[in-house]
Each structure stands twice: as C-alpha cells, then as structure tokens.
PDB file with one MODEL, atoms N, CA, C and O in Angstrom:
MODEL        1
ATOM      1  N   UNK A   1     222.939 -61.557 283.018  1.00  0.00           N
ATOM      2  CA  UNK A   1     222.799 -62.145 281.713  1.00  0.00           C
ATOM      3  C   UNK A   1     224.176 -62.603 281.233  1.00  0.00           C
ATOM      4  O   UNK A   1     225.095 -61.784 281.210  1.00  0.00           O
ATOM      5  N   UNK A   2     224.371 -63.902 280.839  1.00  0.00           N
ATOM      6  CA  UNK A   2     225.400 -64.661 280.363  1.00  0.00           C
ATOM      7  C   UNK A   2     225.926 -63.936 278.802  1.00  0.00           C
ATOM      8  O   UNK A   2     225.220 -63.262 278.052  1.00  0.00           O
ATOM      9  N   UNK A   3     227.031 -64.225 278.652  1.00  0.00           N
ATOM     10  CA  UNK A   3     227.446 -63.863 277.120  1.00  0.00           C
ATOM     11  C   UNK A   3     226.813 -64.826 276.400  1.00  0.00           C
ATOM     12  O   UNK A   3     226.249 -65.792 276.915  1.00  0.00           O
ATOM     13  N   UNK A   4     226.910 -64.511 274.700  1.00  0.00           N
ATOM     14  CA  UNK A   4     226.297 -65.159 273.960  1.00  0.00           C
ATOM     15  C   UNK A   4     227.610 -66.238 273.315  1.00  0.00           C
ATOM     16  O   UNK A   4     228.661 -65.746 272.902  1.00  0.00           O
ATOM     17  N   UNK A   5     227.339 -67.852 273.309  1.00  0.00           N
ATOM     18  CA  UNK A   5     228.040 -68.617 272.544  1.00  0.00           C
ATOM     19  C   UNK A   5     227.952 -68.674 271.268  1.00  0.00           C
ATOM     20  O   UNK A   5     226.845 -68.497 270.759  1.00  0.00           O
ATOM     21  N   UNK A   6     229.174 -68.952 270.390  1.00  0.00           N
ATOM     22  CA  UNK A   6     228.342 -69.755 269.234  1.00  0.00           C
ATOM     23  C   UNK A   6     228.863 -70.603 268.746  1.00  0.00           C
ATOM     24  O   UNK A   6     230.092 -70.684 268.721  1.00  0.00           O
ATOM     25  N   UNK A   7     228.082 -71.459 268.228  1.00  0.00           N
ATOM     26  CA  UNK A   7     228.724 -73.052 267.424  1.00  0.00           C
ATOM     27  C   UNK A   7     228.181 -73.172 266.029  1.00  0.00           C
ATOM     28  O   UNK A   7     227.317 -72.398 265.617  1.00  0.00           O
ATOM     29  N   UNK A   8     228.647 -74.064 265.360  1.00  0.00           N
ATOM     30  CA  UNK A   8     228.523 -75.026 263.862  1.00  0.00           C
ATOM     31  C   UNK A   8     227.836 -76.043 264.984  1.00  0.00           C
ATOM     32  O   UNK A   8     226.613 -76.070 264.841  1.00  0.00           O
ATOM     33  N   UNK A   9     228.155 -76.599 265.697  1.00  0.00           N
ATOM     34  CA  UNK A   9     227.963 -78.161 265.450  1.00  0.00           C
ATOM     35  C   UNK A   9     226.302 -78.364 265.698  1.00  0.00           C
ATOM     36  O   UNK A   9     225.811 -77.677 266.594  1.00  0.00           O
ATOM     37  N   UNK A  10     225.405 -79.284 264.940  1.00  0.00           N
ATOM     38  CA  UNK A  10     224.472 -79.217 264.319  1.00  0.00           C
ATOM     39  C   UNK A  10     224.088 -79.920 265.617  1.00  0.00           C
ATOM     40  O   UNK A  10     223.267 -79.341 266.328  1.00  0.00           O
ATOM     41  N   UNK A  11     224.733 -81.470 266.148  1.00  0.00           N
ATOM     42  CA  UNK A  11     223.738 -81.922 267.906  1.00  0.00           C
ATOM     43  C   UNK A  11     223.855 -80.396 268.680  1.00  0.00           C
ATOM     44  O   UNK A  11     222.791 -80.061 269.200  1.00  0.00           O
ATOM     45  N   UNK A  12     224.858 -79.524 268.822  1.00  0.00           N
ATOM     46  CA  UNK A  12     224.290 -78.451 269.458  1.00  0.00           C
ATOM     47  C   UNK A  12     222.999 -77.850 269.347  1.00  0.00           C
ATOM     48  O   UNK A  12     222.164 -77.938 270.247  1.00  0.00           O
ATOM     49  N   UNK A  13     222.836 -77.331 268.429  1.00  0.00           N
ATOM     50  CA  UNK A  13     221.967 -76.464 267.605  1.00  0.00           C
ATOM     51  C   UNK A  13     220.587 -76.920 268.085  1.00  0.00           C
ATOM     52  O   UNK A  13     219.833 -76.258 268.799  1.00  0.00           O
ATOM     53  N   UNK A  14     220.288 -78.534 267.438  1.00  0.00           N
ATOM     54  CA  UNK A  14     219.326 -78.957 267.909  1.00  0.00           C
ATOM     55  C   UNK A  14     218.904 -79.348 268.852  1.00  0.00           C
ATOM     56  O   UNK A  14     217.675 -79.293 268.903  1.00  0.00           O
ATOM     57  N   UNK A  15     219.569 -79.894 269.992  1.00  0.00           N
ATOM     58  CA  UNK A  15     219.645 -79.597 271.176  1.00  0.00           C
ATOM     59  C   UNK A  15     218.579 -78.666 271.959  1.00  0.00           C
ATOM     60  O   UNK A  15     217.472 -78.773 272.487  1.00  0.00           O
ATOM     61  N   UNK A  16     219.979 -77.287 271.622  1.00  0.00           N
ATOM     62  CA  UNK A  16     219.440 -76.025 272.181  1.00  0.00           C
ATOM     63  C   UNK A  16     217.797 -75.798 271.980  1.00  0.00           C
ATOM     64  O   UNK A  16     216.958 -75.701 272.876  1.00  0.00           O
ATOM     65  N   UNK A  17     217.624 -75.753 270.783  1.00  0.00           N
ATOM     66  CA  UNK A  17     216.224 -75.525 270.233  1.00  0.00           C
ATOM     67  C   UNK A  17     215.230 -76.460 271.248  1.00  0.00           C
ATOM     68  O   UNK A  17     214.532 -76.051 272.177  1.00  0.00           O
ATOM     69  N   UNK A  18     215.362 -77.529 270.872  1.00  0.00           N
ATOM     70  CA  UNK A  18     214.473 -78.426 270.990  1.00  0.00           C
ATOM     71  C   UNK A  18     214.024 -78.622 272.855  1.00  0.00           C
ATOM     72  O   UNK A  18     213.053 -79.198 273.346  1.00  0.00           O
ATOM     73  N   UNK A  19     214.919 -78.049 273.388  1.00  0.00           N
ATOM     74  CA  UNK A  19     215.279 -78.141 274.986  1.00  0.00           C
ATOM     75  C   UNK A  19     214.454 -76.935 275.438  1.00  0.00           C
ATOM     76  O   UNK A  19     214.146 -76.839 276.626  1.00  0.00           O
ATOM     77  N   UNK A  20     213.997 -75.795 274.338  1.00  0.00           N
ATOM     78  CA  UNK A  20     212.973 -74.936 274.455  1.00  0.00           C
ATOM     79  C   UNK A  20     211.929 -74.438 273.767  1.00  0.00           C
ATOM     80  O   UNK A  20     211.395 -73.332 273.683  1.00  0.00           O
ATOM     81  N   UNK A  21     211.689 -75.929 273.102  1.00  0.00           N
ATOM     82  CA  UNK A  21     210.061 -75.957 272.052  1.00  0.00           C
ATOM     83  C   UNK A  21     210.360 -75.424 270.860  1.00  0.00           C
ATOM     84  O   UNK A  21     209.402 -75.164 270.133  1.00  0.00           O
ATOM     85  N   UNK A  22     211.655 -75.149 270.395  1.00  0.00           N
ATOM     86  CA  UNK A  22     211.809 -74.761 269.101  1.00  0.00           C
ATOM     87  C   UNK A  22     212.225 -75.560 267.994  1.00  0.00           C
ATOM     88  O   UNK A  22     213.068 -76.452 268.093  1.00  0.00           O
ATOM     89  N   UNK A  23     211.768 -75.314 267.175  1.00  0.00           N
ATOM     90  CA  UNK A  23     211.691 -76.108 266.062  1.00  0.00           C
ATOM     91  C   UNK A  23     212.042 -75.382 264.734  1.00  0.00           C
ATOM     92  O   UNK A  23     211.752 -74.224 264.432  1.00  0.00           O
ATOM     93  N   UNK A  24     212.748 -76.331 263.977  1.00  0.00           N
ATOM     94  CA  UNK A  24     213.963 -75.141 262.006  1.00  0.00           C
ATOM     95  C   UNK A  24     212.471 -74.696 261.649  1.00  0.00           C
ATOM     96  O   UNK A  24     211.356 -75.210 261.732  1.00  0.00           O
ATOM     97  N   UNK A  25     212.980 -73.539 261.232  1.00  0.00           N
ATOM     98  CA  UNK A  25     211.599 -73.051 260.256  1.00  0.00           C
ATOM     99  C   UNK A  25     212.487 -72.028 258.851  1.00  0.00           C
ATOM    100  O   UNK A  25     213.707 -71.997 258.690  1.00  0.00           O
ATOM    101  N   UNK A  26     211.522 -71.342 258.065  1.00  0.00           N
ATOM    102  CA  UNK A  26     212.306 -70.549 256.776  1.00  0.00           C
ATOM    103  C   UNK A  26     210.802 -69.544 257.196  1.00  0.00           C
ATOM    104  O   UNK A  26     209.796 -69.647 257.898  1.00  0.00           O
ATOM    105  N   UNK A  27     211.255 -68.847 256.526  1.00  0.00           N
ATOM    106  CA  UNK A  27     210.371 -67.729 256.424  1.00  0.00           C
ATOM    107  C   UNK A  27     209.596 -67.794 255.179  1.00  0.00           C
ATOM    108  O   UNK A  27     210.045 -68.377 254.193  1.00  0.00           O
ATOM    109  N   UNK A  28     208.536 -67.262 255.186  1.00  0.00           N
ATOM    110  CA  UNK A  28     207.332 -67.792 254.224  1.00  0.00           C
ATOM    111  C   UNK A  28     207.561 -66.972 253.408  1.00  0.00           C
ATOM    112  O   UNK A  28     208.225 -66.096 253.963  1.00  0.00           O
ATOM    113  N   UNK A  29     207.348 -66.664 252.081  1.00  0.00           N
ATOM    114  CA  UNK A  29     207.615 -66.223 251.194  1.00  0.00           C
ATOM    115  C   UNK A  29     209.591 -65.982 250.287  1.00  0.00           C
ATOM    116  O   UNK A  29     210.168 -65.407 249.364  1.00  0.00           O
ATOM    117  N   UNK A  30     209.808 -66.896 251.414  1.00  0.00           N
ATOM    118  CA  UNK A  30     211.638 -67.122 250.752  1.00  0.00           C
ATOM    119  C   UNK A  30     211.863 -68.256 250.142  1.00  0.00           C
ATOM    120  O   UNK A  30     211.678 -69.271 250.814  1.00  0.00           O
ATOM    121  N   UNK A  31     212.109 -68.341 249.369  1.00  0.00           N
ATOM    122  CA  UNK A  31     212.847 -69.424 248.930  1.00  0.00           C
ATOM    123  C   UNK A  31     211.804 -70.342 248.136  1.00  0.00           C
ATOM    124  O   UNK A  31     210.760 -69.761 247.842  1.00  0.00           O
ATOM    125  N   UNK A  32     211.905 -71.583 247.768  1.00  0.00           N
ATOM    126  CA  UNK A  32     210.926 -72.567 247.141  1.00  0.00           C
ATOM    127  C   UNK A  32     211.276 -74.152 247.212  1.00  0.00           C
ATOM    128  O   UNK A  32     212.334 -74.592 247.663  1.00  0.00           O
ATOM    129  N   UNK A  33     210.465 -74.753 246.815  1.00  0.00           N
ATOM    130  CA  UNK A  33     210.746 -76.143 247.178  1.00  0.00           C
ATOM    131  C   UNK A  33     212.182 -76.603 246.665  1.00  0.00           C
ATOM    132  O   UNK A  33     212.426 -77.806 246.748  1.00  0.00           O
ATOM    133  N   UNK A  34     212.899 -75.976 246.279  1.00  0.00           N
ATOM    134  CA  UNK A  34     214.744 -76.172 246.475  1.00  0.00           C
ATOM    135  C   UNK A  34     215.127 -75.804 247.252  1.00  0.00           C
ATOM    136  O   UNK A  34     215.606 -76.626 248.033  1.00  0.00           O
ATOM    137  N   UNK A  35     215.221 -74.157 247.677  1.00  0.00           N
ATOM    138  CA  UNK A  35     215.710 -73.730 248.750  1.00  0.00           C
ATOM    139  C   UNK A  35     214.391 -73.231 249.986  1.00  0.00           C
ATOM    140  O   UNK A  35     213.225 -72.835 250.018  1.00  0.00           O
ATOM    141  N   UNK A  36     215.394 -73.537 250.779  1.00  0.00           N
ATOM    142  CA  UNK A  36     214.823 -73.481 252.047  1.00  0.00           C
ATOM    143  C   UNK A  36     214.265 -72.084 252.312  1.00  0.00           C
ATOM    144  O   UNK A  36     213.189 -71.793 252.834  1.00  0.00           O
ATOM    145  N   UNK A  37     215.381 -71.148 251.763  1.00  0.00           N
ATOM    146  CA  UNK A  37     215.046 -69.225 251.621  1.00  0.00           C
ATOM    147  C   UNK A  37     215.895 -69.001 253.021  1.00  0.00           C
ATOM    148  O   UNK A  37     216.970 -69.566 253.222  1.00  0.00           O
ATOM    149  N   UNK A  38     215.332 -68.190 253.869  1.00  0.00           N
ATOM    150  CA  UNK A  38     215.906 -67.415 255.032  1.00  0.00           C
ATOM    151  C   UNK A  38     215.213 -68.626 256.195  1.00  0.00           C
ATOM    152  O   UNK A  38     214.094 -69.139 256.168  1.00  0.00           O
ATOM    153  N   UNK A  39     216.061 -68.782 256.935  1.00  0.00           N
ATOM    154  CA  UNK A  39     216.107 -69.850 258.070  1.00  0.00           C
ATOM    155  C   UNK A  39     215.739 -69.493 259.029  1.00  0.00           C
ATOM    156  O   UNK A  39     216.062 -68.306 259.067  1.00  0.00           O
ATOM    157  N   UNK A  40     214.970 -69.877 260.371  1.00  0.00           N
ATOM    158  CA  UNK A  40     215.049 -69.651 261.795  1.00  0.00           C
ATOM    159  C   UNK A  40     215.187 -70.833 262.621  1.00  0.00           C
ATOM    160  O   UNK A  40     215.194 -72.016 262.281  1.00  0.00           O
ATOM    161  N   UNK A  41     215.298 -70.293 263.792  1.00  0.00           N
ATOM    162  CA  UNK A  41     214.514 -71.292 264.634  1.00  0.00           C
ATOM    163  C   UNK A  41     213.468 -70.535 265.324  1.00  0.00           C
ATOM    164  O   UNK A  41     213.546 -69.457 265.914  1.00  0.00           O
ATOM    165  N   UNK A  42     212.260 -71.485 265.090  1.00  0.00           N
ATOM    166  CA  UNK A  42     210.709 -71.030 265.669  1.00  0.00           C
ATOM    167  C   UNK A  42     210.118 -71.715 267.203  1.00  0.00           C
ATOM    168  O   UNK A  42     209.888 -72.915 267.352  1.00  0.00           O
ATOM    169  N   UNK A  43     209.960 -70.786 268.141  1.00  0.00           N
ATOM    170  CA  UNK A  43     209.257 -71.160 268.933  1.00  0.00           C
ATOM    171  C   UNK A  43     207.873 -70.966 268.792  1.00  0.00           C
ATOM    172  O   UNK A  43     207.470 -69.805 268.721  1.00  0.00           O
ATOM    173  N   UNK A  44     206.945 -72.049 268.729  1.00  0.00           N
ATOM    174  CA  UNK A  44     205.854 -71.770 268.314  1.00  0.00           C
ATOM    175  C   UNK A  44     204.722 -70.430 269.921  1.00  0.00           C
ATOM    176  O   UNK A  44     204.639 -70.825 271.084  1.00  0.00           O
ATOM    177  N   UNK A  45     204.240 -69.372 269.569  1.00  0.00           N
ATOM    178  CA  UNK A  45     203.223 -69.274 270.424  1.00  0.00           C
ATOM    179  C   UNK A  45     204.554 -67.406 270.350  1.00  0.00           C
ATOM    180  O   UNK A  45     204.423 -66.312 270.899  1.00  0.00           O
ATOM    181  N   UNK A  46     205.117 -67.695 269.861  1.00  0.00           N
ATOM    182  CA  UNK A  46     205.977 -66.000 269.777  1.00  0.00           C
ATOM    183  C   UNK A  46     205.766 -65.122 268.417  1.00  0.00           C
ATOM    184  O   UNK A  46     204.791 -65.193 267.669  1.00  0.00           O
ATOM    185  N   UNK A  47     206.866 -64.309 268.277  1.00  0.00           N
ATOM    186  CA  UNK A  47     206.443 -63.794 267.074  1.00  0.00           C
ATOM    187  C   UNK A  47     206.815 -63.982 265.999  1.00  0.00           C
ATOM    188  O   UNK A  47     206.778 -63.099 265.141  1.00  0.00           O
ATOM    189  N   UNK A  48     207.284 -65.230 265.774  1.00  0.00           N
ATOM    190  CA  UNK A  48     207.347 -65.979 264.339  1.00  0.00           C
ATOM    191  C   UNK A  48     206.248 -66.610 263.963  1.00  0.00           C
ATOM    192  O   UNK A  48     206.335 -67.374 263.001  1.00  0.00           O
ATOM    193  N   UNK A  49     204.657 -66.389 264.804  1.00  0.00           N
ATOM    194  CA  UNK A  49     203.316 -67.004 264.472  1.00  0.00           C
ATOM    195  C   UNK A  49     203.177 -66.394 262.750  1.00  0.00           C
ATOM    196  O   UNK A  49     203.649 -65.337 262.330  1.00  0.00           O
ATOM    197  N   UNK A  50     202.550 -67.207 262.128  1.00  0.00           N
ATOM    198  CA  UNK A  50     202.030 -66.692 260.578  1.00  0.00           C
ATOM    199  C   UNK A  50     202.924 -66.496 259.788  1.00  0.00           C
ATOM    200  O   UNK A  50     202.594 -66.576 258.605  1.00  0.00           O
ATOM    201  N   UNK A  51     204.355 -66.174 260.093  1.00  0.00           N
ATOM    202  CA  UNK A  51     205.745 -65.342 258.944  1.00  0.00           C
ATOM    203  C   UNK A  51     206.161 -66.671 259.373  1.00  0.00           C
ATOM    204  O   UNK A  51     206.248 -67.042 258.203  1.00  0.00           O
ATOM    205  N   UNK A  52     206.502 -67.736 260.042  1.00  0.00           N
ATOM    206  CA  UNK A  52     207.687 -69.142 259.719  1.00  0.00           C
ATOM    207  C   UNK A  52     207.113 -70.125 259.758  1.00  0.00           C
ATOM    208  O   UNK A  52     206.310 -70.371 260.658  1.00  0.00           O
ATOM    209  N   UNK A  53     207.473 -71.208 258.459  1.00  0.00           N
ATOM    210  CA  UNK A  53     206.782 -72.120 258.028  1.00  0.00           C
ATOM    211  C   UNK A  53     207.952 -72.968 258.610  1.00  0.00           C
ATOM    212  O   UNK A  53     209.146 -72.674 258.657  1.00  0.00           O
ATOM    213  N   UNK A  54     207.290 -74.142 259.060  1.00  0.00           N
ATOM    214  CA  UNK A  54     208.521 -75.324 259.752  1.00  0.00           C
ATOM    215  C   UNK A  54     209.290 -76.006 258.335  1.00  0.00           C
ATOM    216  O   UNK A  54     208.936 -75.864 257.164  1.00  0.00           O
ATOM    217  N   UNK A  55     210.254 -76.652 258.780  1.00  0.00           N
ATOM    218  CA  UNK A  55     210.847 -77.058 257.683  1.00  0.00           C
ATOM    219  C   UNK A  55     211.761 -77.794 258.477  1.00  0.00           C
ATOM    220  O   UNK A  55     211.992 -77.385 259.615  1.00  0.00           O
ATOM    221  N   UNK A  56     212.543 -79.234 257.882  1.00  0.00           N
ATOM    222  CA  UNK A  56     213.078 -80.493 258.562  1.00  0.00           C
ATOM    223  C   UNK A  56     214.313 -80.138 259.003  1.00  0.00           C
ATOM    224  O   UNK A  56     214.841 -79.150 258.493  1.00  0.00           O
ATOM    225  N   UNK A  57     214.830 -80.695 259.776  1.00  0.00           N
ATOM    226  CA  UNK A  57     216.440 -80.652 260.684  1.00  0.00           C
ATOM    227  C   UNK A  57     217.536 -80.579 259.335  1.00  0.00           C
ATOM    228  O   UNK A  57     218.601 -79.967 259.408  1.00  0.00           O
ATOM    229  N   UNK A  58     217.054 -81.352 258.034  1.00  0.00           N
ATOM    230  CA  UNK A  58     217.983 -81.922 257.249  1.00  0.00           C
ATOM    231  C   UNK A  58     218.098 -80.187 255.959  1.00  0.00           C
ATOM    232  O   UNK A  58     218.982 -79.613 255.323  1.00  0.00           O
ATOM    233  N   UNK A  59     216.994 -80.061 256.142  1.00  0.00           N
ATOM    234  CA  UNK A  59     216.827 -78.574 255.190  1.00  0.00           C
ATOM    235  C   UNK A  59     217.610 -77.818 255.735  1.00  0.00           C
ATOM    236  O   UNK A  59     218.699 -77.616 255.199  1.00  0.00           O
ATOM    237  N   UNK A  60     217.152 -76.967 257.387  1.00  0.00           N
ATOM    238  CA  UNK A  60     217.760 -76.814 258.029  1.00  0.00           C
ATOM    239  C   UNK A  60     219.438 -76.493 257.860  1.00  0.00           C
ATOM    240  O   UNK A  60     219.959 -75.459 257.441  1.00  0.00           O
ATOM    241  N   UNK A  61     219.947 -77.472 258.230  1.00  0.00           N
ATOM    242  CA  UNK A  61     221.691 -77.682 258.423  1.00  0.00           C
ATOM    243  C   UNK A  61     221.664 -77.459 256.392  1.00  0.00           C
ATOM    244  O   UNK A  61     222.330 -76.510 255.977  1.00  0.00           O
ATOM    245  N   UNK A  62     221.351 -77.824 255.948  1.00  0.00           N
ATOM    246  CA  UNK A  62     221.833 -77.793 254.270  1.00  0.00           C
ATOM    247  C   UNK A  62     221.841 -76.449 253.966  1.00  0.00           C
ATOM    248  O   UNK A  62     222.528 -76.135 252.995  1.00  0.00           O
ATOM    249  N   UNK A  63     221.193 -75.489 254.607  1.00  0.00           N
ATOM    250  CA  UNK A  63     221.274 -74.135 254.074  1.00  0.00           C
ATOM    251  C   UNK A  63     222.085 -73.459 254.758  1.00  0.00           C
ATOM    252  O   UNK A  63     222.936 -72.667 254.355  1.00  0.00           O
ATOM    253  N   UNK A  64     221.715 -73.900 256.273  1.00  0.00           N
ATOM    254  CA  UNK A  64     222.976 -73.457 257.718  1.00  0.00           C
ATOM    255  C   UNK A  64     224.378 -73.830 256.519  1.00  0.00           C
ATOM    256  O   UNK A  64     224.674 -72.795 255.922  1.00  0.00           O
ATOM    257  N   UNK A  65     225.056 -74.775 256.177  1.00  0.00           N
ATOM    258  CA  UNK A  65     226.015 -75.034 255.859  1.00  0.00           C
ATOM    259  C   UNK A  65     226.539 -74.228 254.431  1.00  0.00           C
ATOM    260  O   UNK A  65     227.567 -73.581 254.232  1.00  0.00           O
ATOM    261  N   UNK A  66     225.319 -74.569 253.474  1.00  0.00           N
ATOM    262  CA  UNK A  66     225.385 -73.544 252.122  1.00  0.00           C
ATOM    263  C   UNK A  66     225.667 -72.125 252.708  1.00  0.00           C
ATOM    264  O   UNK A  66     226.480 -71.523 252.006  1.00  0.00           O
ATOM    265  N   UNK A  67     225.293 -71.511 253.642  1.00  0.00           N
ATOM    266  CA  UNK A  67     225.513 -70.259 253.763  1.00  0.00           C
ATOM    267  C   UNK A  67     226.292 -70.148 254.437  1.00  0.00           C
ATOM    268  O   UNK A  67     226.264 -68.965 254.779  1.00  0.00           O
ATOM    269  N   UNK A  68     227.333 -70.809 255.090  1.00  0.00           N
ATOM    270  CA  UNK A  68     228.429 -70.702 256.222  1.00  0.00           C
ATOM    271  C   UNK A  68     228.054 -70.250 257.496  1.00  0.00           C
ATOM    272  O   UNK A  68     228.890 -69.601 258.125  1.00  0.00           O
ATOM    273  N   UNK A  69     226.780 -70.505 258.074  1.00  0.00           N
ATOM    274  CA  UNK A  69     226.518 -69.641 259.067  1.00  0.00           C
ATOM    275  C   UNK A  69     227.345 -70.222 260.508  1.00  0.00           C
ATOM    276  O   UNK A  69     228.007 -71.233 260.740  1.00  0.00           O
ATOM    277  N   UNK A  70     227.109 -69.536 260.975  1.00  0.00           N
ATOM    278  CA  UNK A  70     226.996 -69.908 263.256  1.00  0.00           C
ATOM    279  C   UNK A  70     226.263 -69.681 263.606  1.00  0.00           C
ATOM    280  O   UNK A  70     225.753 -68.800 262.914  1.00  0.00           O
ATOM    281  N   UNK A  71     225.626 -69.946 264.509  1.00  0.00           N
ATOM    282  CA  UNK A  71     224.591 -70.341 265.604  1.00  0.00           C
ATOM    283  C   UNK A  71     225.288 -69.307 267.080  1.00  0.00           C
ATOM    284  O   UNK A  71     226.117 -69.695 267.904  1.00  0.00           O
ATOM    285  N   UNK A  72     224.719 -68.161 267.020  1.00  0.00           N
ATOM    286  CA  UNK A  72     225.023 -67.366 268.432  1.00  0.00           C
ATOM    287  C   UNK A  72     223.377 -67.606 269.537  1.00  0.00           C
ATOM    288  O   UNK A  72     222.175 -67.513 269.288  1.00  0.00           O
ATOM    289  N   UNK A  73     223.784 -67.776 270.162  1.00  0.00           N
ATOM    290  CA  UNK A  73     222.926 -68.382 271.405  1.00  0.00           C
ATOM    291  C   UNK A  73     223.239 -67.869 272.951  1.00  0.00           C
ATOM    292  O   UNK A  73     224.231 -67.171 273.156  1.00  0.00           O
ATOM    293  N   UNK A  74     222.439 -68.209 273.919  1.00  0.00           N
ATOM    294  CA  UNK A  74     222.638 -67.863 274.983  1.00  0.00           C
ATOM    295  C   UNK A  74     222.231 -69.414 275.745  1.00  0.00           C
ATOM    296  O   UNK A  74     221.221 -70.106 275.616  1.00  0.00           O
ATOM    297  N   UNK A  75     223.152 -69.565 276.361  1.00  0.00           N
ATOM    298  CA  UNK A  75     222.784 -71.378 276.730  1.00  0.00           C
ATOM    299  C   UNK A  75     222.639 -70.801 278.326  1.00  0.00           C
ATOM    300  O   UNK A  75     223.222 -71.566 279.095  1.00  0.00           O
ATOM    301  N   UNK A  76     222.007 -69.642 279.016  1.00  0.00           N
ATOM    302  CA  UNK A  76     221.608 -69.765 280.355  1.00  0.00           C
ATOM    303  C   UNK A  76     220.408 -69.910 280.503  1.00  0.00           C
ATOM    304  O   UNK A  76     219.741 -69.337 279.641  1.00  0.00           O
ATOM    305  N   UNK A  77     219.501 -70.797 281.739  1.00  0.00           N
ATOM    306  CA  UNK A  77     218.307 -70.787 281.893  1.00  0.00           C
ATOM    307  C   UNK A  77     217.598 -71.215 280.313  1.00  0.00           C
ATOM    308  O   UNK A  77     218.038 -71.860 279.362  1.00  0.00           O
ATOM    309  N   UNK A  78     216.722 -70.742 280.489  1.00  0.00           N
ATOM    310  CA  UNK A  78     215.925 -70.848 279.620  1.00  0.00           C
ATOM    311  C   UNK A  78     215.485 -69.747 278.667  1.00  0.00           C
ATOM    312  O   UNK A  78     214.298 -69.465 278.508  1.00  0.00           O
ATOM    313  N   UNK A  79     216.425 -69.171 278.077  1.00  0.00           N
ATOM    314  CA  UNK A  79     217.316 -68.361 277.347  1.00  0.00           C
ATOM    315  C   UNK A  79     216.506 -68.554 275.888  1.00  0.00           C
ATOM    316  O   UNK A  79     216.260 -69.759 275.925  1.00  0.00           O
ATOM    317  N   UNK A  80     215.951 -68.050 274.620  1.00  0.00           N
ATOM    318  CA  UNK A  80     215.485 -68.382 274.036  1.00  0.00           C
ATOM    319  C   UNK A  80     216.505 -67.547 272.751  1.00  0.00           C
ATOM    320  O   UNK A  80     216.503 -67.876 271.565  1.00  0.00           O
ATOM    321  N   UNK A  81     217.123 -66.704 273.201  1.00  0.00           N
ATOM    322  CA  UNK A  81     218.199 -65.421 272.408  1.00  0.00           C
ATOM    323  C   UNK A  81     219.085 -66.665 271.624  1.00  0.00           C
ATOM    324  O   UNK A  81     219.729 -67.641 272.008  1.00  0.00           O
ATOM    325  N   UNK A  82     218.708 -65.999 270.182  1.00  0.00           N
ATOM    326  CA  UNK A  82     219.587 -66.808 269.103  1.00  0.00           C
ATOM    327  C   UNK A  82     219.636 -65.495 268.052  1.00  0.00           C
ATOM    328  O   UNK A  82     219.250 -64.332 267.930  1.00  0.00           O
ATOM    329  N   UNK A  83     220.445 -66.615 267.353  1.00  0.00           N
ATOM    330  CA  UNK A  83     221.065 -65.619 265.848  1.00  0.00           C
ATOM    331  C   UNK A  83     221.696 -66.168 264.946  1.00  0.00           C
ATOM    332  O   UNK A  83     222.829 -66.540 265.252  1.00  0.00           O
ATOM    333  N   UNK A  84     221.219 -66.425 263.525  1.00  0.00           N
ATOM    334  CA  UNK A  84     222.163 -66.913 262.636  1.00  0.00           C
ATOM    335  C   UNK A  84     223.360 -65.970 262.115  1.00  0.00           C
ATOM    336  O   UNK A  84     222.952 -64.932 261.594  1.00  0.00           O
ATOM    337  N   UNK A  85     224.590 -66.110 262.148  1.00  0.00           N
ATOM    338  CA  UNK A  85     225.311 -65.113 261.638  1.00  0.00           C
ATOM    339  C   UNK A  85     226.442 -65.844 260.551  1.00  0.00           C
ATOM    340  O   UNK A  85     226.187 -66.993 260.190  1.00  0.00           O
ATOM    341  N   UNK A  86     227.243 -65.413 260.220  1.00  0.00           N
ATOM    342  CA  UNK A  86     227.920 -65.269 259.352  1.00  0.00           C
ATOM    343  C   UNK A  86     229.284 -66.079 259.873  1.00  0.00           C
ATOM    344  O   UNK A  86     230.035 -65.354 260.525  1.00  0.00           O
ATOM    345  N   UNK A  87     229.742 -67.479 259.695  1.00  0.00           N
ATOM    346  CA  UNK A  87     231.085 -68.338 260.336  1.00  0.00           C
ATOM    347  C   UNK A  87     232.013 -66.967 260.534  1.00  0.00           C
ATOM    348  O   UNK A  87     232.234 -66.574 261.679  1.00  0.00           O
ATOM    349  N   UNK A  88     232.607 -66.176 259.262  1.00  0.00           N
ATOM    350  CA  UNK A  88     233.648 -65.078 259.355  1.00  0.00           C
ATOM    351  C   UNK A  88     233.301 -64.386 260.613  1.00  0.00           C
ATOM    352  O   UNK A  88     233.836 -64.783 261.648  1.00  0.00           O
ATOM    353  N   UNK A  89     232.513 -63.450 260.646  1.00  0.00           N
ATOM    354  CA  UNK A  89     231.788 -62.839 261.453  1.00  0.00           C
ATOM    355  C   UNK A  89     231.326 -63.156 262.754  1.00  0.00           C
ATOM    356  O   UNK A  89     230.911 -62.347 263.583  1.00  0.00           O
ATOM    357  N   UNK A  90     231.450 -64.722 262.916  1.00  0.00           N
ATOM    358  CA  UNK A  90     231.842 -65.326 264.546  1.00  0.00           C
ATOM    359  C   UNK A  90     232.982 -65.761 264.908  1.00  0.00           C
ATOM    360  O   UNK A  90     233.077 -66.269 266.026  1.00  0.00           O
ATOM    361  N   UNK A  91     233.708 -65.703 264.364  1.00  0.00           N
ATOM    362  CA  UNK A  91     235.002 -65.992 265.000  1.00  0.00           C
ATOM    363  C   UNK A  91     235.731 -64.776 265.760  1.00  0.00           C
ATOM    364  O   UNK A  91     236.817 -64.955 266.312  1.00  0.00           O
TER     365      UNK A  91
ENDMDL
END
C-alpha cells in the first residue's frame, strides 16, 4: 500500500474522483441552500448510499476553499482512500 498524497489543486481532485465513479456530495442534513454543510466525495453503490446528497464541482471547491481544506488521497490502483483535512494539518 502506497502513502497517502495530498493536494489543493481542484483538476487534481476531480480527476481523482471522477477516474473512480465519484462524484462532490455534502451530507444530508448539513448545511442549506447557502452552504454546502460537510463535504465528500461519493462513490455511488458504498456507504455514503442515503447520508450524501450530490452537489456541483463549483459548491464543492467553494467550501473546499472556505474551509482551507486538502485533499489526502491514495493515487495507487484503484485506490478509493480519501480525506478532507485541514491545509495546516497537511503540510
């Protein structure tokens, strides 16, 4: 098992996701039609079924950015291991 990377940059991000059926989602009961609430990325058919509502690339990065996060990932194979964390807290 490879170490875990992590990036800001947003063609990464989506990329990664999208290269394994995942798609931005928030968690259902967070947030409201301003905020996005608590963020993921959802592969549909796992266990974000029923708890993550999809939500656009552009929502997405606006809250990724409002909250300073990074993107920790595992870019081997077909690797699905992610994590939003904290920019401070990845460096």
């Amino acid at each position: 098992m490879s170490a875990a990377k992590n990036t800001t940059d947003h063609d990464v991000i989506k990329s990664w996701a999208e290269e394994r059926g995942g798609h931005p989602a928030r968690v259902r009961s967070t947030g409201d039609e301003e905020d996005a609430g608590v963020i993921r990325i959802d592969f549909p058919g796992f266990s974000g079924e029923g708890t993550l509502e999809e939500i656009s690339w552009d929502e997405f990065f606006e809250k990724f950015e409002g909250k300073q996060l990074a993107f920790l990932y595992q870019d081997e194979g077909e690797s699905r291991f992610n994590k939003l964390v904290s920019r401070e807290g990845a460096s």
